[in-house]
N, C-alpha and C positions, 0 to 999 in steps of 0.2 A: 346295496349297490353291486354293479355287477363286478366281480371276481373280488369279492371283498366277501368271509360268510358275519362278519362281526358288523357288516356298512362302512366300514372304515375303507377311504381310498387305499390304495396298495401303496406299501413303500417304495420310494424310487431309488435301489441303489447302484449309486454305483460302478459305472463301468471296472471292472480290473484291469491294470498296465501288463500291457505283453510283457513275459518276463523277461529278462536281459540275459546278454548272450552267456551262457554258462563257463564258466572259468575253464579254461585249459590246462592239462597240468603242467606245464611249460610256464604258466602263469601263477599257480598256485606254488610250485617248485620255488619261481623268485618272489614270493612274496614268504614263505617260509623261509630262505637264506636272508631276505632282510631283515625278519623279525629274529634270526637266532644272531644274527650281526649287531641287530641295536643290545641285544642282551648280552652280548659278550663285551659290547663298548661300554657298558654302564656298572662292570663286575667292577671290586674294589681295585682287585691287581693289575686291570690294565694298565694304568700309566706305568706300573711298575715295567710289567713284562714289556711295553715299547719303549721305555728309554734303553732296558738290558741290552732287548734282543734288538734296536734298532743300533743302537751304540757299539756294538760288538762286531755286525755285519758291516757297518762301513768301515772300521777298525780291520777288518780280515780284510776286503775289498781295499784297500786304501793298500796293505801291504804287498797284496799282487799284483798292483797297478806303481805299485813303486819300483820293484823290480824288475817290475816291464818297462816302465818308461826312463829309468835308470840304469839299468844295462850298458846302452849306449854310450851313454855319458860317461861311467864309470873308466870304462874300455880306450875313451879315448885321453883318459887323466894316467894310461899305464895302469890302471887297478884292476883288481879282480870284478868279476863282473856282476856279483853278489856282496861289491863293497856296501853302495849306503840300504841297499833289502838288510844286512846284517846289522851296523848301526839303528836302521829304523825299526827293525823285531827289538832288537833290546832294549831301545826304548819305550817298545809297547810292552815288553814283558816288566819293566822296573813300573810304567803308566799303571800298570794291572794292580800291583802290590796297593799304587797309591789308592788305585778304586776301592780295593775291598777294603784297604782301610779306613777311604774317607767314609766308605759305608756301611759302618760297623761304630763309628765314633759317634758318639750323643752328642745331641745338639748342641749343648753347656758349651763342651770344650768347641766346639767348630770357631762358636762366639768368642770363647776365649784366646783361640790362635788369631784374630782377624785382627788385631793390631799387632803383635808379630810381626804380623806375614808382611804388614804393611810397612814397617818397618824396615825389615826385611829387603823389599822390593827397592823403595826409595835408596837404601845403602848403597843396593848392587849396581842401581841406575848411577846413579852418582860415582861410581868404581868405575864406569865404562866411559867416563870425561876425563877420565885420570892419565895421563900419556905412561904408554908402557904397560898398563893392564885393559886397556879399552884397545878394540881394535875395531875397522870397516869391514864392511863386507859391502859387493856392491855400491859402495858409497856412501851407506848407514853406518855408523859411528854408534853401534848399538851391542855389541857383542862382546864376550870374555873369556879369553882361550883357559881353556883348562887343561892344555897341553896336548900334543899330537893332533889328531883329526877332531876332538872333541872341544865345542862352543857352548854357551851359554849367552841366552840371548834375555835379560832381568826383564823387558819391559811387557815378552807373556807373561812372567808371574804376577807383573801390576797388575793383569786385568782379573787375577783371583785376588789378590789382595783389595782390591776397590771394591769384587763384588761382596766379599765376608764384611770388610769391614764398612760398606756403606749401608748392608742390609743388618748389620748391627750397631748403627749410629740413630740410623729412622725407628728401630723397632724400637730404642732405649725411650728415643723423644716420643711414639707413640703410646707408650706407657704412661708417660708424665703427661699425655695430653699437651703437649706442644708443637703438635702439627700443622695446630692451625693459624699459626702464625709466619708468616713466609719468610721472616729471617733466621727460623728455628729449620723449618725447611731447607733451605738452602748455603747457614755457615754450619758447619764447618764441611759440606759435603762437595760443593762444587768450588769453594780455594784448594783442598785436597785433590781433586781431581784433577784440578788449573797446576797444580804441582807436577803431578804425574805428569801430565799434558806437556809439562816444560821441559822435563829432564827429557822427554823422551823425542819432542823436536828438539831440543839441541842437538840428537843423532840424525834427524833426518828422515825421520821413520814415519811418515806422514799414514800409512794407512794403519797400526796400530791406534796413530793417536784418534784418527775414526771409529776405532773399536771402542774404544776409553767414554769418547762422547757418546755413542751409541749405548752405552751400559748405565752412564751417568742420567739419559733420558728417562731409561728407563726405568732406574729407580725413582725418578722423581715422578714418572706417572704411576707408577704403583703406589706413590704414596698423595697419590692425590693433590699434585700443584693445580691451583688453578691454569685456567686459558691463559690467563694474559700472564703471568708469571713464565709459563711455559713456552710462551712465544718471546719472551723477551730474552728468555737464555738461549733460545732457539736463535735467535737473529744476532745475539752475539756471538756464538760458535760461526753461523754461516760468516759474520762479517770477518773472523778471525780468518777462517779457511778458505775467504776468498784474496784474502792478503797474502798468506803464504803461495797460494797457488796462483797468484799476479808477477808475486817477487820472484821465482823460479823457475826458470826458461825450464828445466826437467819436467817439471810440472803440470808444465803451459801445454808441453811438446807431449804430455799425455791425457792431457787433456782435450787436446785437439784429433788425438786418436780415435776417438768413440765412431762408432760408426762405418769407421773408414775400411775401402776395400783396394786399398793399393799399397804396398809400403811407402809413397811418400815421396819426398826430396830427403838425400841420407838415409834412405831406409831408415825413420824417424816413428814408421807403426810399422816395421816388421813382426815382431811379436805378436802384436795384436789381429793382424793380417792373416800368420799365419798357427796362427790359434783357428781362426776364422775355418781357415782351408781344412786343417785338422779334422773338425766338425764334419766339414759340410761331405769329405771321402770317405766319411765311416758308414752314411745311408741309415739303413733297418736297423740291422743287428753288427756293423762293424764288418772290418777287415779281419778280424778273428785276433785274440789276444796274442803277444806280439811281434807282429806283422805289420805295426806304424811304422808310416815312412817319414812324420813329421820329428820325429826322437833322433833320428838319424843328424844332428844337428843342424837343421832347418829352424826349430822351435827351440829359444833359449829357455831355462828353469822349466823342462819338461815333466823333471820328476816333483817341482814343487809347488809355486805359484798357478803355472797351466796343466798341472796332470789333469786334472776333467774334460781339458780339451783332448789327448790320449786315450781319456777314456772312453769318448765321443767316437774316437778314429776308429780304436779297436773292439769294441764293445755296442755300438752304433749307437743309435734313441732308447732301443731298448735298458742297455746299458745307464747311460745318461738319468734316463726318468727312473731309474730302478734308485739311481743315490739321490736323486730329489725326493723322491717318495720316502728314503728313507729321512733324508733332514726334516721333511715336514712331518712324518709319526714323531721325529724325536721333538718338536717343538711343538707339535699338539700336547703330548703328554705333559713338557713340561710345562704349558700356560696352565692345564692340567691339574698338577699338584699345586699350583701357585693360587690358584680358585679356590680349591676346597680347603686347605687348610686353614685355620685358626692361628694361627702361629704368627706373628708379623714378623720374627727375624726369618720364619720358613717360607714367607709371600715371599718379600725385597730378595733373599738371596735365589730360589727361586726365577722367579723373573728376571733378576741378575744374569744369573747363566744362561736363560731360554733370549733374551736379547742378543747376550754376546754371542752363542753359536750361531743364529739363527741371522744374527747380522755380518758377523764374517762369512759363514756359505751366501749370502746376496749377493756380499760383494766381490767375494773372487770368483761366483759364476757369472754375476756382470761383466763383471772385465774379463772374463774367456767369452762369451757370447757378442761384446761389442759395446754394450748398452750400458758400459757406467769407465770410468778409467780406470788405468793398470794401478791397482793400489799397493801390490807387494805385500798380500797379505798370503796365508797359506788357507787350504781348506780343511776345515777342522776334523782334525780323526783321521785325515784320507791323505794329506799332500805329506811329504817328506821331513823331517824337522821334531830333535827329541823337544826342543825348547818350547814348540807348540804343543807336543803332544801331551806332554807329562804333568802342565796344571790341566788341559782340557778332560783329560780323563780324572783327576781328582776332583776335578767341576763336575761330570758324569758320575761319578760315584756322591756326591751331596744329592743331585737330584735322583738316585736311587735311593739312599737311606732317606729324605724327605719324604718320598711315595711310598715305601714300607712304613712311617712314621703314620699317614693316616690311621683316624683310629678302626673303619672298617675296612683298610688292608692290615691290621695288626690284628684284627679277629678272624680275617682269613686265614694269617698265617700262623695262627695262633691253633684254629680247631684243625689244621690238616695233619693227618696219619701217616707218619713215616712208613714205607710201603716193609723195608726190613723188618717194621715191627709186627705187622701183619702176616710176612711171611715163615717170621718164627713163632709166631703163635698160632696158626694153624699146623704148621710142627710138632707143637707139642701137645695139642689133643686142646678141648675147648674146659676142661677140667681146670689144668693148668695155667691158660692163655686168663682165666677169667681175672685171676687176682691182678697178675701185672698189668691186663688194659685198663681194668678200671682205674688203677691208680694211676696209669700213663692218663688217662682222659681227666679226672679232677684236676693233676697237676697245669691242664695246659688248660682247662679252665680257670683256676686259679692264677695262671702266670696272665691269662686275657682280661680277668678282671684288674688284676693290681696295675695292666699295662693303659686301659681304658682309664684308670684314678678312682673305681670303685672301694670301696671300704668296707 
Protein backbone atom coordinates (compact mmCIF):
# COMPACT_ATOMS: atom_id res chain seq x y z
CA UNK A 1 0.00 0.00 0.00
CA UNK A 2 1.20 3.27 -0.87
CA UNK A 3 3.16 5.04 1.83
CA UNK A 4 2.91 2.16 4.10
CA UNK A 5 6.61 -0.18 3.49
CA UNK A 6 4.95 -3.14 5.90
CA UNK A 7 0.95 -2.59 3.64
CA UNK A 8 -0.27 -1.43 6.71
CA UNK A 9 -2.48 1.83 6.39
CA UNK A 10 -0.50 4.64 8.08
CA UNK A 11 -1.42 5.64 11.50
CA UNK A 12 -3.76 8.53 11.86
CA UNK A 13 -2.53 10.72 14.71
CA UNK A 14 -3.42 13.06 16.18
CA UNK A 15 -3.54 16.60 15.72
CA UNK A 16 -1.38 18.52 18.73
CA UNK A 17 -3.19 21.50 20.83
CA UNK A 18 -1.50 24.92 20.27
CA UNK A 19 0.17 25.31 23.29
CA UNK A 20 -1.24 27.72 25.97
CA UNK A 21 -0.17 31.08 26.63
CA UNK A 22 2.94 30.65 28.55
CA UNK A 23 3.00 31.84 32.21
CA UNK A 24 4.19 35.22 32.97
CA UNK A 25 6.26 35.81 35.77
CA UNK A 26 3.88 38.27 37.22
CA UNK A 27 1.81 34.94 37.20
CA UNK A 28 4.06 32.40 38.29
CA UNK A 29 5.36 35.24 41.18
CA UNK A 30 1.40 34.94 42.57
CA UNK A 31 0.96 31.53 42.21
CA UNK A 32 4.34 31.05 44.28
CA UNK A 33 3.03 33.59 47.22
CA UNK A 34 -0.05 31.38 47.18
CA UNK A 35 1.50 28.23 47.55
CA UNK A 36 4.08 29.57 50.29
CA UNK A 37 0.77 31.26 52.05
CA UNK A 38 -1.25 27.76 52.01
CA UNK A 39 2.16 26.26 53.72
CA UNK A 40 2.52 28.76 56.20
CA UNK A 41 -1.51 28.53 57.07
CA UNK A 42 -1.13 24.74 57.52
CA UNK A 43 2.29 25.02 59.93
CA UNK A 44 1.41 23.66 63.54
CA UNK A 45 2.07 27.31 65.29
CA UNK A 46 -0.20 29.32 63.20
CA UNK A 47 -3.00 29.51 65.40
CA UNK A 48 -0.69 30.16 67.97
CA UNK A 49 1.27 33.06 66.35
CA UNK A 50 -2.31 34.69 65.28
CA UNK A 51 -4.03 34.70 68.49
CA UNK A 52 -0.34 36.32 70.20
CA UNK A 53 0.34 38.58 67.54
CA UNK A 54 -3.25 39.31 66.54
CA UNK A 55 -4.31 39.79 70.26
CA UNK A 56 -1.43 42.12 71.28
CA UNK A 57 -1.92 44.57 68.13
CA UNK A 58 -5.42 45.37 68.84
CA UNK A 59 -4.33 45.50 72.59
CA UNK A 60 -1.52 48.39 71.56
CA UNK A 61 -4.01 49.87 68.82
CA UNK A 62 -6.96 49.89 71.46
CA UNK A 63 -4.50 51.94 73.83
CA UNK A 64 -3.70 54.72 71.23
CA UNK A 65 -6.95 55.11 70.33
CA UNK A 66 -8.00 55.44 73.92
CA UNK A 67 -5.89 58.25 74.56
CA UNK A 68 -6.93 59.78 71.61
CA UNK A 69 -10.42 59.70 71.91
CA UNK A 70 -10.10 60.24 75.72
CA UNK A 71 -8.26 63.26 75.91
CA UNK A 72 -11.23 65.26 75.42
CA UNK A 73 -13.22 63.92 77.68
CA UNK A 74 -10.74 63.64 80.31
CA UNK A 75 -9.99 67.58 79.84
CA UNK A 76 -13.46 68.52 80.23
CA UNK A 77 -13.92 66.38 83.82
CA UNK A 78 -10.78 68.90 85.05
CA UNK A 79 -8.42 65.84 84.65
CA UNK A 80 -5.29 65.37 83.20
CA UNK A 81 -5.45 64.48 79.94
CA UNK A 82 -3.64 61.07 80.16
CA UNK A 83 -6.25 60.21 83.05
CA UNK A 84 -8.14 57.08 81.66
CA UNK A 85 -4.62 56.16 78.67
CA UNK A 86 -3.04 55.80 82.43
CA UNK A 87 -5.97 53.72 84.24
CA UNK A 88 -6.36 51.66 80.84
CA UNK A 89 -2.28 50.80 80.38
CA UNK A 90 -2.46 49.36 83.94
CA UNK A 91 -4.85 47.55 83.40
CA UNK A 92 -3.39 46.07 80.33
CA UNK A 93 -0.10 45.73 82.19
CA UNK A 94 -1.95 43.71 85.37
CA UNK A 95 -4.30 41.77 81.83
CA UNK A 96 -0.61 40.74 80.78
CA UNK A 97 0.41 39.06 84.05
CA UNK A 98 -3.08 37.32 83.74
CA UNK A 99 -2.15 36.06 79.99
CA UNK A 100 0.98 34.61 80.73
CA UNK A 101 -0.34 33.02 83.55
CA UNK A 102 -3.41 31.83 82.22
CA UNK A 103 -0.81 30.40 79.56
CA UNK A 104 1.62 28.68 81.46
CA UNK A 105 -1.21 26.76 83.75
CA UNK A 106 -2.09 23.08 82.81
CA UNK A 107 -5.25 22.29 81.75
CA UNK A 108 -6.08 20.22 85.24
CA UNK A 109 -6.07 23.35 87.18
CA UNK A 110 -7.88 25.71 84.46
CA UNK A 111 -10.86 22.86 85.07
CA UNK A 112 -10.29 23.12 88.61
CA UNK A 113 -10.66 27.06 89.15
CA UNK A 114 -14.01 26.93 86.74
CA UNK A 115 -16.35 26.50 89.61
CA UNK A 116 -14.48 28.91 91.80
CA UNK A 117 -14.52 31.35 89.53
CA UNK A 118 -18.22 30.74 89.15
CA UNK A 119 -18.79 31.01 92.43
CA UNK A 120 -16.95 33.71 92.61
CA UNK A 121 -18.82 35.73 89.91
CA UNK A 122 -22.37 34.88 91.16
CA UNK A 123 -21.15 36.28 94.94
CA UNK A 124 -19.99 39.62 93.31
CA UNK A 125 -23.12 39.91 91.17
CA UNK A 126 -25.21 39.45 94.09
CA UNK A 127 -22.88 42.21 96.04
CA UNK A 128 -23.84 44.67 93.38
CA UNK A 129 -27.96 44.46 94.61
CA UNK A 130 -26.71 45.06 97.89
CA UNK A 131 -27.60 48.95 98.69
CA UNK A 132 -24.39 50.73 99.68
CA UNK A 133 -21.90 48.42 97.91
CA UNK A 134 -23.59 48.22 94.32
CA UNK A 135 -23.61 51.32 92.61
CA UNK A 136 -25.13 52.78 88.64
CA UNK A 137 -23.44 53.89 86.18
CA UNK A 138 -25.31 55.09 83.26
CA UNK A 139 -28.36 53.55 84.65
CA UNK A 140 -26.79 49.93 85.01
CA UNK A 141 -27.01 48.89 88.51
CA UNK A 142 -23.87 46.60 87.78
CA UNK A 143 -20.85 47.90 89.30
CA UNK A 144 -18.57 48.00 92.67
CA UNK A 145 -16.52 50.92 93.68
CA UNK A 146 -13.36 49.88 95.18
CA UNK A 147 -12.64 53.23 96.03
CA UNK A 148 -11.55 56.44 94.22
CA UNK A 149 -11.66 56.38 90.31
CA UNK A 150 -11.43 52.59 90.58
CA UNK A 151 -14.87 50.13 89.57
CA UNK A 152 -15.44 46.76 89.26
CA UNK A 153 -17.95 45.65 86.98
CA UNK A 154 -18.60 41.22 88.27
CA UNK A 155 -20.85 40.51 85.36
CA UNK A 156 -17.51 40.44 82.64
CA UNK A 157 -16.11 37.88 85.06
CA UNK A 158 -19.45 35.86 84.50
CA UNK A 159 -18.69 35.59 81.03
CA UNK A 160 -15.26 33.62 81.99
CA UNK A 161 -16.66 31.92 84.59
CA UNK A 162 -19.61 30.39 82.36
CA UNK A 163 -17.09 29.66 79.70
CA UNK A 164 -14.56 27.34 82.25
CA UNK A 165 -17.14 26.12 83.99
CA UNK A 166 -19.69 25.21 81.12
CA UNK A 167 -16.71 23.72 79.00
CA UNK A 168 -16.04 21.65 82.10
CA UNK A 169 -19.60 20.46 82.83
CA UNK A 170 -20.07 19.05 78.99
CA UNK A 171 -16.48 17.62 78.79
CA UNK A 172 -17.37 15.71 82.49
CA UNK A 173 -20.92 14.49 80.75
CA UNK A 174 -18.98 13.63 77.62
CA UNK A 175 -16.82 11.39 79.24
CA UNK A 176 -19.65 9.36 80.86
CA UNK A 177 -21.26 9.33 77.54
CA UNK A 178 -24.29 11.31 78.48
CA UNK A 179 -24.58 13.71 75.81
CA UNK A 180 -26.98 12.12 74.15
CA UNK A 181 -29.51 12.59 76.00
CA UNK A 182 -30.95 16.30 75.91
CA UNK A 183 -31.79 16.72 79.64
CA UNK A 184 -27.97 15.76 80.27
CA UNK A 185 -27.38 18.39 77.66
CA UNK A 186 -29.06 21.08 78.82
CA UNK A 187 -29.43 20.81 83.23
CA UNK A 188 -27.57 22.00 84.71
CA UNK A 189 -25.98 24.28 82.10
CA UNK A 190 -28.60 26.58 80.82
CA UNK A 191 -30.60 27.04 84.66
CA UNK A 192 -26.92 28.20 85.42
CA UNK A 193 -26.72 30.41 82.78
CA UNK A 194 -30.71 31.57 83.33
CA UNK A 195 -28.88 32.52 86.91
CA UNK A 196 -26.24 34.53 85.56
CA UNK A 197 -28.79 35.96 83.01
CA UNK A 198 -30.98 37.17 86.23
CA UNK A 199 -28.65 38.63 88.52
CA UNK A 200 -27.26 40.63 85.79
CA UNK A 201 -30.78 42.06 84.39
CA UNK A 202 -31.74 43.01 87.61
CA UNK A 203 -28.88 45.67 86.80
CA UNK A 204 -30.12 46.35 83.59
CA UNK A 205 -27.29 45.38 81.59
CA UNK A 206 -29.19 44.04 78.69
CA UNK A 207 -26.10 43.75 76.31
CA UNK A 208 -23.83 41.62 78.51
CA UNK A 209 -26.71 39.58 79.14
CA UNK A 210 -26.52 39.09 74.97
CA UNK A 211 -23.10 38.07 75.50
CA UNK A 212 -24.03 35.36 78.21
CA UNK A 213 -26.72 33.83 75.53
CA UNK A 214 -24.42 34.03 72.79
CA UNK A 215 -21.69 31.86 74.84
CA UNK A 216 -24.39 29.63 76.19
CA UNK A 217 -25.30 28.73 72.16
CA UNK A 218 -22.37 28.17 71.64
CA UNK A 219 -21.41 25.68 73.94
CA UNK A 220 -24.40 23.93 73.18
CA UNK A 221 -23.53 23.70 69.51
CA UNK A 222 -20.16 22.48 70.05
CA UNK A 223 -21.68 19.94 71.86
CA UNK A 224 -23.83 18.78 69.41
CA UNK A 225 -27.64 19.64 70.42
CA UNK A 226 -29.72 18.69 68.02
CA UNK A 227 -31.95 21.15 65.50
CA UNK A 228 -35.04 21.25 67.23
CA UNK A 229 -33.52 21.23 70.84
CA UNK A 230 -31.50 24.17 69.55
CA UNK A 231 -34.35 26.07 68.04
CA UNK A 232 -36.37 25.69 70.96
CA UNK A 233 -33.81 27.38 73.47
CA UNK A 234 -33.34 29.70 70.59
CA UNK A 235 -37.10 30.81 70.56
CA UNK A 236 -37.03 31.10 74.27
CA UNK A 237 -34.24 33.45 74.62
CA UNK A 238 -35.67 35.51 71.48
CA UNK A 239 -39.23 35.39 73.32
CA UNK A 240 -37.52 36.54 76.70
CA UNK A 241 -35.68 39.44 74.88
CA UNK A 242 -38.43 40.51 73.13
CA UNK A 243 -40.32 41.12 76.49
CA UNK A 244 -37.75 42.97 78.04
CA UNK A 245 -37.15 45.11 75.00
CA UNK A 246 -41.33 45.81 74.70
CA UNK A 247 -41.29 46.51 78.51
CA UNK A 248 -38.48 49.40 78.20
CA UNK A 249 -39.19 52.66 76.40
CA UNK A 250 -34.96 52.84 76.65
CA UNK A 251 -34.86 49.87 74.78
CA UNK A 252 -37.64 50.69 72.41
CA UNK A 253 -35.96 54.15 71.92
CA UNK A 254 -32.83 52.08 70.77
CA UNK A 255 -34.17 49.93 69.07
CA UNK A 256 -35.91 52.18 66.85
CA UNK A 257 -32.39 53.76 66.13
CA UNK A 258 -30.96 51.21 63.67
CA UNK A 259 -30.74 52.58 60.64
CA UNK A 260 -31.52 56.09 61.27
CA UNK A 261 -29.86 59.30 59.79
CA UNK A 262 -31.23 62.21 61.90
CA UNK A 263 -31.20 62.38 65.64
CA UNK A 264 -34.80 62.17 66.08
CA UNK A 265 -37.52 64.01 68.26
CA UNK A 266 -35.20 64.69 71.62
CA UNK A 267 -32.26 63.87 69.87
CA UNK A 268 -33.40 60.13 70.97
CA UNK A 269 -30.38 58.60 68.13
CA UNK A 270 -27.98 61.22 68.66
CA UNK A 271 -25.25 58.79 69.43
CA UNK A 272 -26.01 56.53 66.87
CA UNK A 273 -26.36 59.42 64.20
CA UNK A 274 -23.29 60.73 65.19
CA UNK A 275 -21.36 57.67 65.24
CA UNK A 276 -22.72 57.60 61.86
CA UNK A 277 -21.10 61.14 60.79
CA UNK A 278 -17.92 60.10 62.67
CA UNK A 279 -17.29 57.22 59.95
CA UNK A 280 -18.44 58.66 57.13
CA UNK A 281 -15.45 62.32 57.65
CA UNK A 282 -12.62 59.95 58.18
CA UNK A 283 -12.98 58.89 54.03
CA UNK A 284 -9.57 56.58 52.92
CA UNK A 285 -7.20 56.80 55.41
CA UNK A 286 -8.72 59.40 58.21
CA UNK A 287 -8.30 62.88 59.35
CA UNK A 288 -4.85 61.68 60.89
CA UNK A 289 -4.75 60.45 64.47
CA UNK A 290 -6.08 63.05 66.79
CA UNK A 291 -7.61 65.33 64.79
CA UNK A 292 -11.49 63.93 65.52
CA UNK A 293 -13.75 66.41 65.65
CA UNK A 294 -16.61 64.00 66.86
CA UNK A 295 -14.61 63.47 70.66
CA UNK A 296 -14.84 67.07 70.92
CA UNK A 297 -18.18 66.24 72.83
CA UNK A 298 -20.43 65.65 69.90
CA UNK A 299 -20.15 61.74 70.32
CA UNK A 300 -20.94 60.39 73.95
CA UNK A 301 -18.68 57.20 75.27
CA UNK A 302 -16.15 58.24 72.72
CA UNK A 303 -13.44 56.49 74.32
CA UNK A 304 -15.50 53.24 75.07
CA UNK A 305 -18.70 51.92 73.60
CA UNK A 306 -18.03 54.03 70.14
CA UNK A 307 -14.25 54.24 70.00
CA UNK A 308 -14.31 52.32 66.40
CA UNK A 309 -16.30 55.03 65.34
CA UNK A 310 -12.98 57.35 66.23
CA UNK A 311 -11.19 55.08 64.82
CA UNK A 312 -13.12 55.25 61.55
CA UNK A 313 -12.69 59.28 61.78
CA UNK A 314 -9.05 59.34 62.55
CA UNK A 315 -7.58 56.36 61.02
CA UNK A 316 -10.27 56.17 57.87
CA UNK A 317 -11.19 52.39 56.28
CA UNK A 318 -7.96 51.76 56.15
CA UNK A 319 -7.80 51.92 59.76
CA UNK A 320 -11.30 50.39 60.30
CA UNK A 321 -10.65 47.04 58.29
CA UNK A 322 -7.01 46.86 59.71
CA UNK A 323 -9.08 45.96 63.47
CA UNK A 324 -11.58 43.84 61.55
CA UNK A 325 -9.03 42.00 59.94
CA UNK A 326 -7.55 41.62 63.02
CA UNK A 327 -10.89 40.07 64.98
CA UNK A 328 -11.32 37.80 62.15
CA UNK A 329 -7.33 36.17 62.30
CA UNK A 330 -8.12 36.05 65.99
CA UNK A 331 -11.43 34.13 65.56
CA UNK A 332 -10.17 31.97 62.79
CA UNK A 333 -7.43 30.75 64.88
CA UNK A 334 -9.46 30.21 67.55
CA UNK A 335 -12.31 28.02 65.78
CA UNK A 336 -8.82 26.80 64.85
CA UNK A 337 -7.70 25.26 67.99
CA UNK A 338 -11.25 24.37 68.82
CA UNK A 339 -11.17 21.69 65.57
CA UNK A 340 -8.16 20.11 65.95
CA UNK A 341 -7.85 19.35 69.25
CA UNK A 342 -8.98 16.01 71.04
CA UNK A 343 -9.53 17.39 74.26
CA UNK A 344 -13.48 18.04 74.87
CA UNK A 345 -12.88 20.44 77.90
CA UNK A 346 -10.08 22.36 75.20
CA UNK A 347 -13.11 22.18 72.24
CA UNK A 348 -16.19 23.80 74.67
CA UNK A 349 -13.85 26.25 76.46
CA UNK A 350 -12.21 27.00 73.12
CA UNK A 351 -15.27 27.73 71.31
CA UNK A 352 -16.40 29.36 74.54
CA UNK A 353 -14.12 32.29 74.16
CA UNK A 354 -13.94 32.48 70.07
CA UNK A 355 -18.03 33.09 70.40
CA UNK A 356 -17.78 35.54 73.10
CA UNK A 357 -15.01 37.73 71.50
CA UNK A 358 -16.20 37.37 68.25
CA UNK A 359 -19.88 38.04 69.20
CA UNK A 360 -19.09 41.14 71.29
CA UNK A 361 -16.95 42.88 68.26
CA UNK A 362 -20.41 42.02 65.96
CA UNK A 363 -22.14 43.71 68.25
CA UNK A 364 -20.47 46.86 69.07
CA UNK A 365 -19.50 47.33 65.34
CA UNK A 366 -23.27 46.87 64.64
CA UNK A 367 -24.24 49.36 66.72
CA UNK A 368 -21.44 52.00 65.64
CA UNK A 369 -22.10 51.12 61.81
CA UNK A 370 -26.20 51.50 62.31
CA UNK A 371 -27.09 47.99 61.61
CA UNK A 372 -27.98 46.32 64.92
CA UNK A 373 -28.78 48.58 68.50
CA UNK A 374 -26.84 50.35 70.90
CA UNK A 375 -26.02 47.47 73.12
CA UNK A 376 -23.55 49.04 75.67
CA UNK A 377 -21.17 46.59 75.21
CA UNK A 378 -17.38 47.54 74.87
CA UNK A 379 -15.03 46.31 72.07
CA UNK A 380 -12.96 43.67 73.10
CA UNK A 381 -9.18 44.36 73.75
CA UNK A 382 -9.71 47.86 72.12
CA UNK A 383 -12.53 50.21 73.92
CA UNK A 384 -11.79 51.53 77.52
CA UNK A 385 -12.59 49.49 80.63
CA UNK A 386 -10.08 47.43 83.08
CA UNK A 387 -13.35 45.19 83.99
CA UNK A 388 -13.51 44.29 80.31
CA UNK A 389 -10.09 43.97 79.74
CA UNK A 390 -8.64 41.81 82.49
CA UNK A 391 -10.78 38.39 82.14
CA UNK A 392 -10.70 39.00 78.11
CA UNK A 393 -7.02 38.81 78.06
CA UNK A 394 -7.04 35.85 80.63
CA UNK A 395 -9.48 34.23 77.95
CA UNK A 396 -6.52 35.16 75.26
CA UNK A 397 -4.03 33.75 77.20
CA UNK A 398 -6.38 29.99 77.50
CA UNK A 399 -6.65 30.21 73.84
CA UNK A 400 -2.85 30.62 73.71
CA UNK A 401 -1.85 27.80 76.10
CA UNK A 402 -4.73 25.50 74.21
CA UNK A 403 -2.72 26.16 70.69
CA UNK A 404 0.73 25.48 72.22
CA UNK A 405 -1.06 22.35 73.89
CA UNK A 406 -1.53 20.75 70.41
CA UNK A 407 0.51 17.81 70.05
CA UNK A 408 2.21 19.08 66.73
CA UNK A 409 2.62 22.62 68.10
CA UNK A 410 4.31 20.91 71.17
CA UNK A 411 6.91 19.25 68.77
CA UNK A 412 7.46 22.32 67.16
CA UNK A 413 8.20 23.90 70.15
CA UNK A 414 9.78 21.28 71.51
CA UNK A 415 12.80 20.62 68.51
CA UNK A 416 13.43 24.54 68.16
CA UNK A 417 17.16 25.68 68.98
CA UNK A 418 17.60 28.58 71.30
CA UNK A 419 19.53 30.86 69.01
CA UNK A 420 22.03 31.85 72.31
CA UNK A 421 22.65 28.25 72.38
CA UNK A 422 24.00 28.34 68.89
CA UNK A 423 25.82 31.34 69.40
CA UNK A 424 27.90 30.19 72.25
CA UNK A 425 28.73 27.08 70.71
CA UNK A 426 30.14 28.23 67.78
CA UNK A 427 32.26 30.37 70.45
CA UNK A 428 33.65 27.85 71.72
CA UNK A 429 35.03 25.80 68.75
CA UNK A 430 32.99 22.66 67.41
CA UNK A 431 35.16 20.49 69.82
CA UNK A 432 33.54 21.84 72.67
CA UNK A 433 29.94 22.82 71.31
CA UNK A 434 29.76 18.98 70.46
CA UNK A 435 28.98 17.44 74.03
CA UNK A 436 26.49 20.17 75.16
CA UNK A 437 24.36 20.19 71.84
CA UNK A 438 24.06 16.69 71.75
CA UNK A 439 22.70 16.50 75.24
CA UNK A 440 20.73 19.90 74.60
CA UNK A 441 18.91 17.98 71.50
CA UNK A 442 18.12 14.21 73.32
CA UNK A 443 16.89 16.34 76.12
CA UNK A 444 14.28 18.30 74.12
CA UNK A 445 13.59 15.13 72.39
CA UNK A 446 13.05 13.37 75.42
CA UNK A 447 11.01 16.31 76.88
CA UNK A 448 8.77 15.93 72.96
CA UNK A 449 8.34 12.39 73.55
CA UNK A 450 6.97 12.30 77.28
CA UNK A 451 4.88 15.61 76.14
CA UNK A 452 3.20 13.56 73.13
CA UNK A 453 2.35 10.41 76.07
CA UNK A 454 5.19 8.14 74.42
CA UNK A 455 6.81 5.54 76.77
Amino acid sequence: MIGSRTGRPPVQRAPRRPAGRPRSPRDNTLRLLVLRARKAWDRPLTAYYLIFGSSLLITVLGLVMVYSASMITALQLSLPGSFFFRKQFLAASIGTVLLLIAMRVPVKLHRALAYPMLAGAVFLMILVQVPGIGMAVNGNQNWISLGGSFQIQPSEFGKLALVLWGADLLARKQDKGMLAQWKHMLVPLVPGTFLLLGLIMLGGDMGTAIILTAILFGLLWLAGAPTRLFGGVLAVAVTIGFILIKTSPNRMSRLACIGATEPGPNDTCWQAVHGIYALASGGLFGSGLGASVEKWGQLPEAHTDFIFAITGEELGLAGTLSVLALFAALGYAGIRVAGRTEDPFVRYAAGGVTTWITAQAVINVGAVLGLLPIAGVPLPLFSYGGSALLPTMFAIGLLIAFARDEPAARAALAMRQPRFGRKRAAVRGSAGAAGPRRWNTMRRRASAARSSGER
